[in-house]
C-alpha positions in Angstrom: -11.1 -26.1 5.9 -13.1 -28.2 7.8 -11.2 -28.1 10.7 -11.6 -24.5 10.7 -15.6 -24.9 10.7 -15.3 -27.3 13.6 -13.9 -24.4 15.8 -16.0 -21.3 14.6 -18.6 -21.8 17.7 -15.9 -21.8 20.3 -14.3 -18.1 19.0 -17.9 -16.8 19.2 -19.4 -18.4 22.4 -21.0 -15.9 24.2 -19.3 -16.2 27.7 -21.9 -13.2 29.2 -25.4 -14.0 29.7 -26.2 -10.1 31.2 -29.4 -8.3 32.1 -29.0 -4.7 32.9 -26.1 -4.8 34.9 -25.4 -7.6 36.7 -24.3 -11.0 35.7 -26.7 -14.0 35.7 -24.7 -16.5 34.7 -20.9 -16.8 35.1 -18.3 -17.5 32.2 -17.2 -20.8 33.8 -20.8 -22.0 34.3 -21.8 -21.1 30.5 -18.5 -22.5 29.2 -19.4 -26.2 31.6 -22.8 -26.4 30.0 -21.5 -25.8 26.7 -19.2 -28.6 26.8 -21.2 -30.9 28.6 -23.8 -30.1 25.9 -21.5 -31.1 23.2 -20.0 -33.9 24.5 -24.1 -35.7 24.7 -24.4 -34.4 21.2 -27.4 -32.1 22.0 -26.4 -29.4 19.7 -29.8 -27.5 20.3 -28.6 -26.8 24.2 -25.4 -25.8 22.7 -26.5 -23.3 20.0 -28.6 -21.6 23.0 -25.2 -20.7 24.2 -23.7 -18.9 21.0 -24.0 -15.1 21.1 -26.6 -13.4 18.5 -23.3 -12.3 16.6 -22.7 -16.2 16.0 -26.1 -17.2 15.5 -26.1 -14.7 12.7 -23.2 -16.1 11.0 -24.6 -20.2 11.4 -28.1 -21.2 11.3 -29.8 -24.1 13.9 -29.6 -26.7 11.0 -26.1 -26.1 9.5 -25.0 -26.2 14.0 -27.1 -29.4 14.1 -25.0 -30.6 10.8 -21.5 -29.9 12.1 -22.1 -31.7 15.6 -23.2 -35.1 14.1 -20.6 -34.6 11.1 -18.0 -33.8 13.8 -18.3 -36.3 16.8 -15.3 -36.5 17.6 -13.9 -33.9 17.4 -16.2 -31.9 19.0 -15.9 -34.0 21.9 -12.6 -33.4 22.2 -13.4 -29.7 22.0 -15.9 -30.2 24.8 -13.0 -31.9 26.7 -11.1 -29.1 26.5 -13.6 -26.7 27.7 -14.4 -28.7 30.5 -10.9 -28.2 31.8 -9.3 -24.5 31.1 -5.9 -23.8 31.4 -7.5 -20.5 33.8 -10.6 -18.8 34.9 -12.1 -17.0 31.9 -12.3 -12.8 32.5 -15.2 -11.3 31.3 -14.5 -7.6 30.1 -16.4 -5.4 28.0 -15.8 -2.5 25.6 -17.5 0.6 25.2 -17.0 3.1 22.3 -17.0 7.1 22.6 -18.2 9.3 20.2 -15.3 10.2 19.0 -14.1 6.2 18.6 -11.9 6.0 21.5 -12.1 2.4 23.2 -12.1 1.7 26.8 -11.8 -1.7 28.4 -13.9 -2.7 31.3 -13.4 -5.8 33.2 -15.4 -7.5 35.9 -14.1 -7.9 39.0 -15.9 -9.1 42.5 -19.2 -8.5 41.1 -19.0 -5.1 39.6 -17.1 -3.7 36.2 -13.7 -1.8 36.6 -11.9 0.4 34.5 -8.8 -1.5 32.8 -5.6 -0.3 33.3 -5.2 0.8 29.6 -7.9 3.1 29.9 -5.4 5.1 31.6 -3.0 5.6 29.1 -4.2 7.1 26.0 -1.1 6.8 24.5 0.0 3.1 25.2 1.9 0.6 22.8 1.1 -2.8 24.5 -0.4 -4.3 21.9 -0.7 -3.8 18.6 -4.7 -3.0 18.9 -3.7 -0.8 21.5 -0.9 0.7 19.4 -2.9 1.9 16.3 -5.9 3.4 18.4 -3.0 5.6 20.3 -1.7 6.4 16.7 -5.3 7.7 15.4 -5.9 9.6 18.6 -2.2 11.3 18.7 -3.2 12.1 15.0 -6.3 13.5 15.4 -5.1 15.9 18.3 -2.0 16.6 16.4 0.5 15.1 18.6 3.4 14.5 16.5 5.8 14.8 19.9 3.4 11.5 20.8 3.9 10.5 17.2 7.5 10.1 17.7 6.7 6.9 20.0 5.1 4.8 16.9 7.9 5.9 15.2 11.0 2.6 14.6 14.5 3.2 16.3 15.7 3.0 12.3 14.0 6.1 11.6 14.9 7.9 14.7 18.7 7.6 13.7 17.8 9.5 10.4 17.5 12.6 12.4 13.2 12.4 12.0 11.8 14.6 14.8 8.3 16.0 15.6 8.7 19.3 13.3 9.6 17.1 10.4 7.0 14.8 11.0 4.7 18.0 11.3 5.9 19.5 8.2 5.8 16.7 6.2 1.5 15.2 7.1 0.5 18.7 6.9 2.4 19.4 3.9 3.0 17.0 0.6 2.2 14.0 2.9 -1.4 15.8 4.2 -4.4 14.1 1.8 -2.1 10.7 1.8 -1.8 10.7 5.6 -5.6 11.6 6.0 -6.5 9.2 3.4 -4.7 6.2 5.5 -5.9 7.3 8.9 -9.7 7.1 7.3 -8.5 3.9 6.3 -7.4 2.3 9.5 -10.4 3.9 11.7 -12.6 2.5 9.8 -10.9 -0.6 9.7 -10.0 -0.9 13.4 -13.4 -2.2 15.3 -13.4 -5.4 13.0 -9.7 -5.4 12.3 -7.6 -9.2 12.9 -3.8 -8.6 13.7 -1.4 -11.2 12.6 1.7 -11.6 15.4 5.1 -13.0 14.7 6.9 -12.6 17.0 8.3 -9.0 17.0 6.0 -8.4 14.1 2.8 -7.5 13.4 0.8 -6.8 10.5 -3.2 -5.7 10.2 -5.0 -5.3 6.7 -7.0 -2.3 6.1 -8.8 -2.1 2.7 -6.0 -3.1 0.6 -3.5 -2.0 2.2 -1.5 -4.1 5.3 -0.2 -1.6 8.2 3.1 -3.2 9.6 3.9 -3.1 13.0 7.3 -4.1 15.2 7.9 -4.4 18.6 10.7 -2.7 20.0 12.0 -2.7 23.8 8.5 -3.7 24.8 6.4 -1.4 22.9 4.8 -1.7 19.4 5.6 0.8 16.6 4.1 1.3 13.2 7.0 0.1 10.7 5.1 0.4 7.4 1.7 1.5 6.1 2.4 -0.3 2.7 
């Protein structure tokens, strides 16, 4: 437990310091004077750094706590920053309307589109997977459907019209109960990866996910 305290303000370092749109200090730079901030044990300079989500979630005097508690290891930690294994990217995500996600990255001074904003239907990840899922859903795509569907079931002879026949028939409430459940779910959600598997929790429920020749499928709603 502790060790996990020790690490929370690394997962929620704000590596963007923006205003409007352009970028006044660079992920490498704010990730340099975090460290070095740690590593004197001036755990004021280094809260400055944590994004308002983090500051939120640990207050100035519980940060101050865990640096002197935690010496050494957050030296080590500021070690580690000081030397990354690769350039950090800095990408951003903006939301439509309608919940669909697009991935923006910056690139030579100005924000691109991401590749996966090009496929709406893409299985790359498991993230990826289940937003492709609830748009195919919602457009009622069960030909796209097909595509989250396991090679085990394919063999059973399922097809688009039985998959129609069956979520806008006995399976309809149940279906639109779950997708309800997993949109809401999504923005916050934490996938789990084994290997080929995959699992997300969504109320009480855990959606199962495996990845076949490349491509994540939905194995189980559970």
């Amino acid at each position: 437990m502790q060790r996990r305290r020790v690490l929370l303000p690394i997962a929620c370092l704000t590596l963007l310091a923006c205003h409007s749109s352009s970028l006044q200090q660079g992920p490498n730079e704010t990730l340099r004077a975090y460290a070095r901030a740690l590593d004197e044990g001036r755990a004021d300079d280094a809260y400055k750094l944590l994004s308002s989500e983090a500051k939120r979630n640990i207050s100035p005097d519980a940060f101050r706590r865990m640096v002197k508690e935690n010496a050494v290891e957050m030296k080590d930690i500021a070690h580690a920053l000081s030397r990354p294994a690769s350039d950090p990217v800095v990408t951003a995500t903006v939301t439509s309307p309608k919940g669909d996600s697009l991935l923006l990255l910056y690139e030579d001074g100005r924000w691109k589109l991401d590749g996966s904003s090009i496929d709406l239907y893409g299985q790359l990840t498991p993230r990826q997977t289940i937003e492709a899922f609830l748009r195919a859903f919602e457009r009622n795509r069960y030909d796209v459907m097909l595509r989250f569907v396991p090679d085990s079931q394919l063999e059973k002879g399922l097809d688009a019209q039985h998959l129609k026949q069956s979520w806008e028939g006995a399976w309809k409430e149940e279906m639109q109960r779950i997708t309800a459940a997993l949109k809401a779910a999504l923005p916050t959600a934490q996938f789990e990866e084994l290997g080929d598997r995959a699992t997300m929790a969504y109320g009480s429920s855990t959606l199962q996910l495996v990845r076949e020749h490349g491509v994540w499928k939905i194995e189980d709603f559970d």
